[in-house]
N, C-alpha and C positions, 0 to 999 in steps of 0.2 A: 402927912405920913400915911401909905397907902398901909390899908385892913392889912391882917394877916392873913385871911383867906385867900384874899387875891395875890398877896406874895409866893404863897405855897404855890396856885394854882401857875402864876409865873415860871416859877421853879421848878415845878414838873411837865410843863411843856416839850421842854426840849427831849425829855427822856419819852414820855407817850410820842411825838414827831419821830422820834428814832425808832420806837417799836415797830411804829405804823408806812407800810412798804410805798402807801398813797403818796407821799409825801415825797417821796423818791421820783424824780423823773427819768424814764426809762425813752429811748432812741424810738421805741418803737410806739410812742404815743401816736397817733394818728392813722397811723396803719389800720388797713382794710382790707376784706379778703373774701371772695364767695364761698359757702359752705360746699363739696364736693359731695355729690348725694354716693353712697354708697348702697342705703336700703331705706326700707321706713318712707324713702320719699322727703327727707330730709334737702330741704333748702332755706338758705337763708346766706345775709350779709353782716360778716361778722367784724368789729371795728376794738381797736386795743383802745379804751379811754386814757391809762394810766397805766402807773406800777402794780397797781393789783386787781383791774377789773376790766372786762370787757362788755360790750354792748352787742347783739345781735336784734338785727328788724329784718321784716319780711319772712319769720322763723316759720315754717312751715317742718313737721315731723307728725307720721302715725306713731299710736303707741306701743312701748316694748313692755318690758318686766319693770318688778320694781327696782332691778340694780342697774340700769340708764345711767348716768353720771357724766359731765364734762371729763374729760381726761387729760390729762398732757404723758407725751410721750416723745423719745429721740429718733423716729422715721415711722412713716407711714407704709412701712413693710407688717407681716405678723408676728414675727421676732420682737420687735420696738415698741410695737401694741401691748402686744402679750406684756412687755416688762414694764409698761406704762404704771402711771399712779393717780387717783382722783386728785383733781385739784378744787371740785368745789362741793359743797354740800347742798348746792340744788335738785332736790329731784328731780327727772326726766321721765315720767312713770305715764305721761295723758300725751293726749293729739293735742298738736299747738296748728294753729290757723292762723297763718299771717301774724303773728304777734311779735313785739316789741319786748327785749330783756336787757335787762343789765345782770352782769356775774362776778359774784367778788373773786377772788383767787383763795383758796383755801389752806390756811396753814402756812406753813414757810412755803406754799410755793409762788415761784417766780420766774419772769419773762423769760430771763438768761436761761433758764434749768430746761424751757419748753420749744421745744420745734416744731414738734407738731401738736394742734388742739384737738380734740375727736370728740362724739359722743358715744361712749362703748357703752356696750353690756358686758359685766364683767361674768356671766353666770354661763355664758355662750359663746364666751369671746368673739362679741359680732364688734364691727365698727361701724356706725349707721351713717357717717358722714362726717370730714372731718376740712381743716385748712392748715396748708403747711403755712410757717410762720417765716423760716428761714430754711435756706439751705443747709447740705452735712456740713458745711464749715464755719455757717452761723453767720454769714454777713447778712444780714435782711432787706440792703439794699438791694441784691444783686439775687432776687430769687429766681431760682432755676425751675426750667419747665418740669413738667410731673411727667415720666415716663407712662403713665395709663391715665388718656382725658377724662376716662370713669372716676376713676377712684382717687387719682392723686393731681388734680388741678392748676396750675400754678396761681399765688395771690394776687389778687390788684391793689396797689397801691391806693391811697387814699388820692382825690382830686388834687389836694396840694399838697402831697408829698413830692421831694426833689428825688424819688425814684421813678417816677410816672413819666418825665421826659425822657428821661437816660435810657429807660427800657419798654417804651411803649409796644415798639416791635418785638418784642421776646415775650410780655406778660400776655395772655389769656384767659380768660375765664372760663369757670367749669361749663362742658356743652349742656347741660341742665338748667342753666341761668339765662333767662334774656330780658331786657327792658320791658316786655309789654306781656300781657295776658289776656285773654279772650275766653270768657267761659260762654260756646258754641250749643252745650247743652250740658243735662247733667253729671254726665260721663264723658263728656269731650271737650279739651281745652284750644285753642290756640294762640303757642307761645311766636313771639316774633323780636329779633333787632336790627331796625334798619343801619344799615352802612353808607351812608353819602359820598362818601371816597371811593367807594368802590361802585357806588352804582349800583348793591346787589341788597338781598335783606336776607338774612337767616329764619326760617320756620322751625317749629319747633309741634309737631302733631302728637299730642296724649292724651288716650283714653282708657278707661279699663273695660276690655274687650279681651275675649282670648288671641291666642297667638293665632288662629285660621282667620281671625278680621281682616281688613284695609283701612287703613286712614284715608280719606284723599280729600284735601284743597285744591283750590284754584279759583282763576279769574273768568267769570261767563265773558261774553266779547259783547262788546259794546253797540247797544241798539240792539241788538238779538230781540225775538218776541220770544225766544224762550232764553230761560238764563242756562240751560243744562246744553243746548246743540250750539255747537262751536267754542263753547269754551276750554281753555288751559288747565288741567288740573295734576297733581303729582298726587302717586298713588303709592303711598306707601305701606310696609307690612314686614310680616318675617316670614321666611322660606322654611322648607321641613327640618332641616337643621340646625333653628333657632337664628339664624344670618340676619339682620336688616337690609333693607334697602329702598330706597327711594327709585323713580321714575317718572318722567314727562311721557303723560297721556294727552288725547285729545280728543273729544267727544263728538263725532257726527251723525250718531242716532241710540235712539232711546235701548240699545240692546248692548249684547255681550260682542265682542270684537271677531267677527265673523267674515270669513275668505268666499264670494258670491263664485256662481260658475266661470261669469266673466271676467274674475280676475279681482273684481274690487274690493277695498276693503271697507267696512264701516264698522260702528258701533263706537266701544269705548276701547278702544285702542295707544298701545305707547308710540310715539312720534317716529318711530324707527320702522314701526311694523307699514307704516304709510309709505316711505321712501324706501323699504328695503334694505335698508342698513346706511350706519352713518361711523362709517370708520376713525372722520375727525372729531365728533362731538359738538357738533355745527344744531343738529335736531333736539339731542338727549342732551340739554344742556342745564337741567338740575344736578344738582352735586350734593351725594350723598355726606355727611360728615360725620352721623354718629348714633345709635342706635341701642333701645334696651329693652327687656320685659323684667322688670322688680316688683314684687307685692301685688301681682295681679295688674301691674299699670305698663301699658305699650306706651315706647318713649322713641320717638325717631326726631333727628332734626338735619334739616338739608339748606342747601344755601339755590339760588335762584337769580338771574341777572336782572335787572327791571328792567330795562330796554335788550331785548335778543336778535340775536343777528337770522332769527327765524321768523320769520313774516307769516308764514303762509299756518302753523300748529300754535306758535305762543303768541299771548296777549301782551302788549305792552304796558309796563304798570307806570301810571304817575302818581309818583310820593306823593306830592300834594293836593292831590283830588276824591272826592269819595266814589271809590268802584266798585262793584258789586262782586259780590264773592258767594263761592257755592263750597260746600264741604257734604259730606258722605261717610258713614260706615256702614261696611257690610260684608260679608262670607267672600272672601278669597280663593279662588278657584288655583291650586297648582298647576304647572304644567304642563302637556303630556304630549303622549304622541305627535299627537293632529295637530295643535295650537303648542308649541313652545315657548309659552310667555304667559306670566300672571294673567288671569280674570277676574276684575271686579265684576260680582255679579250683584243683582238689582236688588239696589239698598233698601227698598221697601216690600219685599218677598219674605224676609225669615221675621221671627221674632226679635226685639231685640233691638232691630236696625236704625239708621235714623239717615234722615238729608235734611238740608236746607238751604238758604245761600239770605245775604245782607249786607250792608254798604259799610267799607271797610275804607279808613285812611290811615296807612301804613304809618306815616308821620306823627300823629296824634298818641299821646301819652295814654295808656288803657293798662288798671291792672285792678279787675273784677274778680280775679279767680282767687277767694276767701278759702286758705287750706288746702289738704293734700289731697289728692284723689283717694277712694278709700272703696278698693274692690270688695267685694264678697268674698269671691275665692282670690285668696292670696299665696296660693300655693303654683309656680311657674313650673317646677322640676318635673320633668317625667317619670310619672307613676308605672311602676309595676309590681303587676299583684303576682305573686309570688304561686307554685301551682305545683302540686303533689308529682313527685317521679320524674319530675322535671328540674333539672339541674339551673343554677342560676351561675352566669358564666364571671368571673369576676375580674378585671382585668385593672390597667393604671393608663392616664394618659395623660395630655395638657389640661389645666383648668382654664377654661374656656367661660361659662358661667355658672361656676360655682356659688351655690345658694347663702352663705356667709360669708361674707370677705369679712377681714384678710384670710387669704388663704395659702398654702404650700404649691409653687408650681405643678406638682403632680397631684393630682387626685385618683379616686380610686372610681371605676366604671363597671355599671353591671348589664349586661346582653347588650353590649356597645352605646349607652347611654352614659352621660358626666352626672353622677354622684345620686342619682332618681330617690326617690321616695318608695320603698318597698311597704306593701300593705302583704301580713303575713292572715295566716286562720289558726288560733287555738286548737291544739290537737292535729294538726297540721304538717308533717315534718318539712322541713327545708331545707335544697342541699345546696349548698355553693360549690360549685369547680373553681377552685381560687387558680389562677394566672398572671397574678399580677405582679412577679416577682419576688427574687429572693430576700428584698429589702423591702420587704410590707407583708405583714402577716395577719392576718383577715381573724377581729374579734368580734361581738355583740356586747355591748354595756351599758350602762346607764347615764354613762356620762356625755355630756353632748360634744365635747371636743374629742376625747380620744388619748390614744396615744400615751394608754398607759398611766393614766390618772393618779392611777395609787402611787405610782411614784414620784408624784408633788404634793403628797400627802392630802389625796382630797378623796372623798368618797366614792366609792366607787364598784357596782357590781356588777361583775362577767358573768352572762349568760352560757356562753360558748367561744369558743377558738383560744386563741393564743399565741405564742412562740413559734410552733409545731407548725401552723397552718400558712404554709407559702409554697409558692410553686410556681411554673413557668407554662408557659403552652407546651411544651415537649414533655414536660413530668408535673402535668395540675394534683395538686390535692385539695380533695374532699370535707368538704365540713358540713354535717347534717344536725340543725339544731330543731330541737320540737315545742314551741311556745305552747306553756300550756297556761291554766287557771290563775295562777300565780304572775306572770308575766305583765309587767304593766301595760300601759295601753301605749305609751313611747317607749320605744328603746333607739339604742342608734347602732350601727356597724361601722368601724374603721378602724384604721391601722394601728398596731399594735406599739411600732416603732417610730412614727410621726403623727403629729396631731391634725386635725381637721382633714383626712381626706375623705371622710365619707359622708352618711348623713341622716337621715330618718328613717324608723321602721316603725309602722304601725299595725299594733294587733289589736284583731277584732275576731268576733264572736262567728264562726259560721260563713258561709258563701256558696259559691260556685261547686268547689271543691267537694265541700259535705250533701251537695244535693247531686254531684255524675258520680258514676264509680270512676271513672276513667277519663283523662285528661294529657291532651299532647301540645308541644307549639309546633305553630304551621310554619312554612317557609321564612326565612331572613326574622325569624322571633317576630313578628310583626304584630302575629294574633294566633289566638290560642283556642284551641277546640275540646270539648266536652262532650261525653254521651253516656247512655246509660241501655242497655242491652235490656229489651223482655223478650217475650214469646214471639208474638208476632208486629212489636214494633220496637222504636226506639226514640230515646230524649236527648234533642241535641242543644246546645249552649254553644254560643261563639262568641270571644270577647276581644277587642282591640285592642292592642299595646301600644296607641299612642292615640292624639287625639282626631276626630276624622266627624264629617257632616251623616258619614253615613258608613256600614259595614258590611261584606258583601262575602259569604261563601259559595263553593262553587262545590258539584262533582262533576269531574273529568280532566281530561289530562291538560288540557287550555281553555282559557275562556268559549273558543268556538266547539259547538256541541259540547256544550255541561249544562245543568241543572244548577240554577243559582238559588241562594234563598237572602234578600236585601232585608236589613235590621237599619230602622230610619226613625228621627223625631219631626211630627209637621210641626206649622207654623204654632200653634196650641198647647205645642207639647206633647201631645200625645205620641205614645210608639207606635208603630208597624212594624209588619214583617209580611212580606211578599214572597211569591215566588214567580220562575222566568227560566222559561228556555233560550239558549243563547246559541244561533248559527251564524255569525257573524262578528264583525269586527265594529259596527257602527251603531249610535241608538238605534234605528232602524232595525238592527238584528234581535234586540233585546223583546222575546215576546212574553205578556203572560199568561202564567196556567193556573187554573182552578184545584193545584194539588190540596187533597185532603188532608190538613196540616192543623194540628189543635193546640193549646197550653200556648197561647205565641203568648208571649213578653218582650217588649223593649225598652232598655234605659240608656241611660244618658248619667256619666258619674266622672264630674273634673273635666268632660272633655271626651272620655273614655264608651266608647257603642258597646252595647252589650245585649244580646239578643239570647229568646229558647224559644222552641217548639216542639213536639211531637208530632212525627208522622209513621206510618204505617210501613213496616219493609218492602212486603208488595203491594202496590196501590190496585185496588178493587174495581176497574176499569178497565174499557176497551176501547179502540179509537183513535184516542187523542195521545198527543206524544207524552204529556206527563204520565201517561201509563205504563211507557216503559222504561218510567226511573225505580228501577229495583234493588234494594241495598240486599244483598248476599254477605254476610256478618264471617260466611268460609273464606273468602277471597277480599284481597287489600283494596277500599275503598279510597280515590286518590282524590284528595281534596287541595281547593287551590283559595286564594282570598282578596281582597278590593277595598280598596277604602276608596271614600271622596269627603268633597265639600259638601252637595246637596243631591238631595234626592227629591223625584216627585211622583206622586201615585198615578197617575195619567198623563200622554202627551212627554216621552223620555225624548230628552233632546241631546244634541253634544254637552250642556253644563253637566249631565249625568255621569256623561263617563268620568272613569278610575283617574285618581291621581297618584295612587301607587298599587302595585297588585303585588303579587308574590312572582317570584322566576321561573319556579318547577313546583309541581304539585309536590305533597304529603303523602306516602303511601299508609292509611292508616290501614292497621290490623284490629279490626275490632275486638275479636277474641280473646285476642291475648293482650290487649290494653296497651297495645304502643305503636310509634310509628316510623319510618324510618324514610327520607326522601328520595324521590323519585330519580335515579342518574338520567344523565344523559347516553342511551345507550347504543347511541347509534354509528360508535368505533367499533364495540362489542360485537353488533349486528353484524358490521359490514366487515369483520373478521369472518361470522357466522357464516355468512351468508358468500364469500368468496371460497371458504374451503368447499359448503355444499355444490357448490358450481363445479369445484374442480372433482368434485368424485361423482358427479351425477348428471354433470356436461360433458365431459372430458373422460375419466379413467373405468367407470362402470360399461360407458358405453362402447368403449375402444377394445374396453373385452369380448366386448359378445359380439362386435363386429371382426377381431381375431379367431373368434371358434367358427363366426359362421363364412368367412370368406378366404381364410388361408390355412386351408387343410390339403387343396392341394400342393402345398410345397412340402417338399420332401423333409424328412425327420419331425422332430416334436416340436419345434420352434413355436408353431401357433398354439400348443397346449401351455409351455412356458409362460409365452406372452400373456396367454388368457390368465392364465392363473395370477402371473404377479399383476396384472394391471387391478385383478378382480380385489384381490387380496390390498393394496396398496389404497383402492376407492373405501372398501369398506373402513380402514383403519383412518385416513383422513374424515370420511364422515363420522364417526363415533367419534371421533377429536373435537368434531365442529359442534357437537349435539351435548358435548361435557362442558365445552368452552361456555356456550350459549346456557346452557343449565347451571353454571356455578355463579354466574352475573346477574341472572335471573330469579337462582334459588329457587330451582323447579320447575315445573313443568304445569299449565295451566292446559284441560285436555276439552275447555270448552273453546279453544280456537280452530279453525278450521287449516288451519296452516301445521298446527302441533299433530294432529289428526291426520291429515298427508302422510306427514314428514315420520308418524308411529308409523306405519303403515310401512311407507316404502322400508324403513329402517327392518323391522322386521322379516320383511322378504328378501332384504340383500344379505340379513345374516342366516335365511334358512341354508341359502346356496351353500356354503360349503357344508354346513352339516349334512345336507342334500347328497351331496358328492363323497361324503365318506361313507355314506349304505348305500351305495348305489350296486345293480345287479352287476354280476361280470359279462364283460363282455364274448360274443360266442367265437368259435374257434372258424378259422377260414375254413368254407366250406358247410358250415353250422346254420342252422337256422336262430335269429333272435328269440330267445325266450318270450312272453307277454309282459312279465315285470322289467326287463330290459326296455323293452318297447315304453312301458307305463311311465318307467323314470326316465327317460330322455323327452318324452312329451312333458310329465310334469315339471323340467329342468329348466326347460327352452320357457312355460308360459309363467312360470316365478319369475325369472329373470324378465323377460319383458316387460311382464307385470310389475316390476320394482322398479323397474324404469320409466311405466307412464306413470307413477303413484312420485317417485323422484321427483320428475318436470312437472306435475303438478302442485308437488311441496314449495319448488323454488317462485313459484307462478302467485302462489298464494302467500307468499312471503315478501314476494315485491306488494303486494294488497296490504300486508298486514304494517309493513314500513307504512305505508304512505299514511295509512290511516291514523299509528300512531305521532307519528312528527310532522307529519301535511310536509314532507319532501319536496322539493323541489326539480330533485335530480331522480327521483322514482320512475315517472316516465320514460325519461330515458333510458332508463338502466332496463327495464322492462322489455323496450322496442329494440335493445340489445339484445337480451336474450331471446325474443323470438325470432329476431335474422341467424342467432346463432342457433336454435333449434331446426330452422327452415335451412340453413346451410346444411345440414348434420343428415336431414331428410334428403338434399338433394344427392348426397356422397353415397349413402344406403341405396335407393335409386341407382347410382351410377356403377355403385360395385354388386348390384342385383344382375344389373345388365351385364355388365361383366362376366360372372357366374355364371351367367346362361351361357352367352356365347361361350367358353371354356368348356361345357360340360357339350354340348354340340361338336365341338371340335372333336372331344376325346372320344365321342362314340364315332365319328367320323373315321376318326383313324385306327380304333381300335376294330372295324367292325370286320367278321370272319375270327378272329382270334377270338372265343370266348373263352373263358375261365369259370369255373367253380366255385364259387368260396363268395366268404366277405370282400366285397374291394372297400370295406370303409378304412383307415387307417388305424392301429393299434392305439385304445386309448387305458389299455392298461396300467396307465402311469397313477400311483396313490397321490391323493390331494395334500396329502399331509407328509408324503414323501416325494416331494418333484425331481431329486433327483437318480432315483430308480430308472432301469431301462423303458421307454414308452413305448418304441415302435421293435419290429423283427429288423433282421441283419438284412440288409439290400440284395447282402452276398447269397441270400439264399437261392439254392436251383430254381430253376422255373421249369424244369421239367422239360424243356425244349433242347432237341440234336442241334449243335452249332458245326455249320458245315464249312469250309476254308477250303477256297479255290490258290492253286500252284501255280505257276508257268508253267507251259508242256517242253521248253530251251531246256530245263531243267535235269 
């Protein structure tokens, strides 16, 4: 007879088996899945053991807060997230490195309840990584592809699960997982999984580097005495946009990818730039497939043929042999002008950088890399520091990379950036232009989601906005909040009426702000300028809005002829701040000056160039051209701005130049502390400048060639003519001179063209006032008074006089175009108007001669009949009454017997 202990313990068996969910076999025993990194750097292979636990190996994750927790949830949307529930009581609170877990399931939950697994933080609603389990329908055999390769992965079945044949061609795994790992150095990995089917292998290049880096792998070429000349390397990076992309380069000399005179190319060049272009993808035959920056770690991975159908640029790789391999990071040169293509620039010039190369066999099983990468700065979003009187523009757009997934298709954008990190100053006001629609209403709160908090009953404090605060680009409203003492050191901003569109705001003590009086942004928000006015000098600040090797302000209306001042860190770290006259478009034009410039500082913050100086308003020199950079604080100082990758204190070469500049200068107003940008105003001008043509080409002159050469035609017609044409020129140029002046806003009288142009203006408006006290004129037979005499002389040399001051306004206004916009059609227009002046000269001339011979004639034929009197013609007509009688009746006697001969038939 068995104990009663063990009977009991019989008898309750069955009821503890029943409690207990292990006991249970669940479909999905066996099942396997890669973890989809979302953030954190979260990966790993996660396997269902049973009914209520699962296994994760390879677990790699940085650490979050202490409310981590596995999760399960019904779709790996933010809706599903958000309604998600813990499923296990493991903490997730530390950095796991490559480690091996098992996870019980928590509570009554279970397989069936679960579709997707995740690791959330429920304090942030972030998802750091997660694997879908099943599809919305819940078959698990038949799991469906993840609409985003980032975030939503599709699972892989286990090795012998009977779903792994059925759907081998439809399952993928997450592009952040691959069979091998390679830790290259401390900060750089490379991931790889060969494909024998295809003949091809996937790379997978991560390091924590900023986004201005390059990755680049590749194969040196076989026998080489160096391993760097002739080898195949793919050079990867992100573009100013945040874009990935990959590329086939090809290395022929120790330099940057350079166009010689005669045509060749060498250096470190992409396979395309050698051939010219390659329309089928015959040369460029790396293939980019997927691309990221999270937590400070740059993640690109591309795919590559091992045998290419290109001979002459790629290396052939054999799987099975060990080949030498070179890798590289270093400062990434953008685009520009000149060179329209990436340049990796030399990877052992900056701080920082690294190369190497080592015998690599693709085929061999390699996985070294112990953990996640784990940057310093972990902060990817573009920072902006937020700046007194300066509005912050706030608009909505796609979420592109959004710094917490999951997130809502829209997010909120601020001066054309996705979701940035605003860094505010205590005592500071800040004003947002909201634009971003009438379904998002722009708050500050403390809570990190958003969207109205309190109304899920969570904690929650509004600093500023609300309801009230939405608006469109046609009708923005305003919201100006002032962090002050009280204000924590995080707050966030977002929408009022959806959750997670927005994202960080950080306040700090003091800046930029609290040390200029005055602060504007330069062209396209790029970068921002600061000064501060004394007696006889001034403190300037210039700060970057994104991140850049170096920052570059300028005075003058373009690069060529301005005064630059370059804010740069060398290889040390240390700052500079130079200065440099610039007459030209190439390093070669960039000179420098010994301006006397004091208090320089430069830093370096995230990424972010930040430079000050003080210099003198007029520099206390003669000679040299930095002596006639003089700031005038009365009149708008037009400032313009440059970023690049690097800079160097001597020996400026093409890697120097800009990779982005500003499009039109800043006209700043120092006085009155604002600025306002410079138009394009040369529709304006060339309105200006065709009316003064036509009253000081054409209708001033047409008059006074009416008074002086058709008087003798009978009646007043030539005073008519003269008057309206006089009258008509004047009124078209005061038209031209108001047009020009209201686009301009004034009149600057330190030009020499403004200076003409007063002038002539002035003498064409004495004439009629001329003409309304003028003496009368004397009666036939009269002698001319002296003041009759005085005002017809002073009549005739004003008028002239307004005419050579006229053609020399126009003359110097073709100067003053050219000078401002470097013209190209100024010459012309110029050599225009002097065949039209020398025409105008040759007519005057011809109807001089004219004149003569007429007045010869008339005394010819008048001669024996003299007469008495005035023969000039009556010019008694009033200027201001034209149409009053001018001339006497024709009809009048002459005083002459008229004699009439008869026939004598008669």
């Amino acid at each position: 007879m068995a104990p009663l202990p063990l009977l009991l313990f019989l008898a309750l068996l069955p009821v503890a088996v029943a409690g207990d969910g292990c006991a249970k076999n669940t479909t999905l025993a066996g099942f396997e899945a890669d973890l989809a990194m979302a953030q954190h750097q979260v990966r790993g292979v996660v396997r269902i053991v049973d009914g209520c636990s699962f296994s994760v190996r390879r677990f790699d994750m940085l650490a979050g807060s202490d409310q981590v927790r596995w999760w399960g949830a019904a779709g790996d949307d933010f809706r599903n997230l958000s309604l998600g529930s813990q499923i296990s009581d493991m903490p997730l609170n530390r950095t796991y490195r490559n480690e091996s877990l098992t996870v019980r399931l928590w509570g009554n939950a279970t397989w069936d309840q679960i579709t997707v697994l995740a690791i959330w933080d429920e304090a942030s609603a972030s998802d750091f990584g997660h694997v879908v389990i099943r599809n919305a329908t819940g078959n698990e055999t038949e799991p469906s592809l993840a609409p985003s390769p980032g975030l939503s992965p599709a699972p892989s079945p286990a090795p012998d699960s009977p779903a792994l044949a059925k759907n081998r061609s439809r399952i993928r795994r997450p592009p952040t997982m691959f069979d091998n790992c390679l830790t290259l150095s401390p900060i750089f990995r490379l991931r790889w999984s060969l494909y024998p089917e295809s003949d091809s292998v996937d790379f997978g290049l991560e390091a924590t580097v900023g986004s201005e880096y390059y990755m680049a792998f590749g194969w040196a070429k076989p026998d080489s005495s160096s391993p760097m000349i002739g080898s195949d390397v793919t050079v990867t990076g992100f573009t100013e946009e945040g874009i990935p992309f990959a590329e086939d380069y090809f290395i022929t000399a120790y330099s940057e990818c350079l166009l010689n005179k005669d045509g060749k190319v060498e250096g470190v060049c992409p396979d395309t730039i050698y051939e010219g272009s390659d329309p089928i993808g015959l040369v460029n035959n790396t293939e980019f497939l997927y691309g990221h920056r999270r937590d400070g770690v740059a993640f690109v991975r591309y795919k590559r043929p091992l045998a290419s159908v290109d001979e002459k640029y790629d290396v052939p790789v054999n799987r099975t042999e060990n080949m030498t391999v070179i890798w590289a990071l270093g400062i990434l040169r953008p685009p520009d002008s000149l060179r329209p293509y990436y340049l990796p620039q030399y990877h052992g010039s900056s701080q920082g950088t690294a190369y190497g190369y080592l015998r690599l066999n693709v085929s061999e099983q390699v996985d070294d890399c112990l953990g996640p990468l784990d940057a310093e700065d972990k902060e990817d979003q573009d920072l902006i520091i937020a700046v007194a009187k300066t509005p912050l523009i706030v608009t909505s757009g796609p979420a592109l990379h959004y710094p917490n997934p999951p997130n809502p298709s829209k997010v909120l954008y601020i001066n054309k950036k996705e979701a940035p990190s605003l860094r505010v100053e205590r005592g500071v006001p800040v004003t947002f232009s909201i634009q971003a629609g009438h379904d998002v209403a722009l708050y500050i709160t403390s809570n990190a989601i958003g969207g109205n908090a309190t109304l899920r009953n969570m904690t929650e404090v509004i600093y500023a906005g609300g309801s009230q605060f939405e608006g469109v680009p046609a009708s923005p409203t305003e919201l100006t909040w002032s962090p002050d003492r009280n204000t924590p050191d995080q707050v966030y901003y977002h929408s009022l009426f959806e959750q997670k569109m927005g994202w960080k705001i950080h306040v700090v003590d003091g800046g930029l702000s609290d040390m200029y009086n005055n602060s504007v942004l330069l062209d396209d928000q790029q970068a921002s300028f600061f000064w501060t006015l004394s007696e006889d000098s001034i403190s300037i600040a210039a700060r970057g809005e994104k991140k850049s090797g170096y920052l570059a302000i300028g005075f003058g209306s373009g690069m060529i002829n301005s005064y630059a001042y370059v804010g740069w860190i060398d290889d040390n770290g240390k700052g500079h701040v130079d200065t440099y006259w610039i007459d030209g478009k190439d390093a070669m034009s960039v000179h420098p000056t010994s301006e006397n410039i004091s208090h320089m500082r430069c830093r370096q913050d995230n990424g972010i160039m930040t430079f000050e100086f003080t210099r003198p308003l007029s520099p206390s020199c003669s000679g040299k051209i930095e002596c006639k950079n003089i700031i005038d604080p009365t009149t708008p100082l037009k400032v313009i701005w440059a970023m690049g990758a690097q800079w160097s204190e001597d020996d400026l070469s093409e890697r120097n130049m800009h990779s982005v500049t500003s499009n039109r200068p800043v006209r700043v107003l120092l006085l009155r502390g604002s600025a306002e940008a410079e138009q394009d105003l040369r529709p304006v001008l060339a309105v200006h400048g065709f009316m003064m043509f036509v009253a000081w080409g054409i209708l001033l002159p047409g008059g006074i060639l009416a008074a002086r050469y058709l008087k003798h035609v009978k009646g007043d017609g030539w005073y008519q003519l003269h008057v309206y044409l006089q009258y008509s020129g004047i009124a078209i140029m005061l038209l031209g001179v108001l047009f020009a002046a209201a686009e301009l806003r004034g009149f600057y009288l330190s030009s020499v063209h403004v200076k003409f142009g007063i002038t002539a203006i002035l003498l064409a408006c004495s004439q009629p006032i001329n003409a309304c006290v003028r003496p009368k004129r004397p009666a036939n037979g009269e002698v001319a008074s002296s003041k009759r005499i005085l005002w017809e002389y002073f009549h005739v040399i004003i008028g002239r006089s307004a005419i050579v001051a006229g053609v020399a306004s126009l003359f110097s206004g073709m100067k003053h175009l050219a000078q401002r916009y470097d013209s190209e059609n100024v010459q012309e227009l110029t050599w225009a108007l002097v065949l039209w002046i020398l025409a105008f000269v040759l007519l005057v001339m011809y109807l001089e001669y004219m004149e003569v011979k007429r007045r010869r004639t008339d005394r010819s034929h008048l001669r024996g009949n003299w007469v008495l009197g005035n023969s000039e013609e009556d010019d008694s007509v009033d200027l201001l009454r034209p149409e009053s009688t001018a001339t006497k009746s024709e009809s009048q006697s002459s005083g002459m017997m008229e004699v009439q001969l008869e026939p004598l038939s008669r």
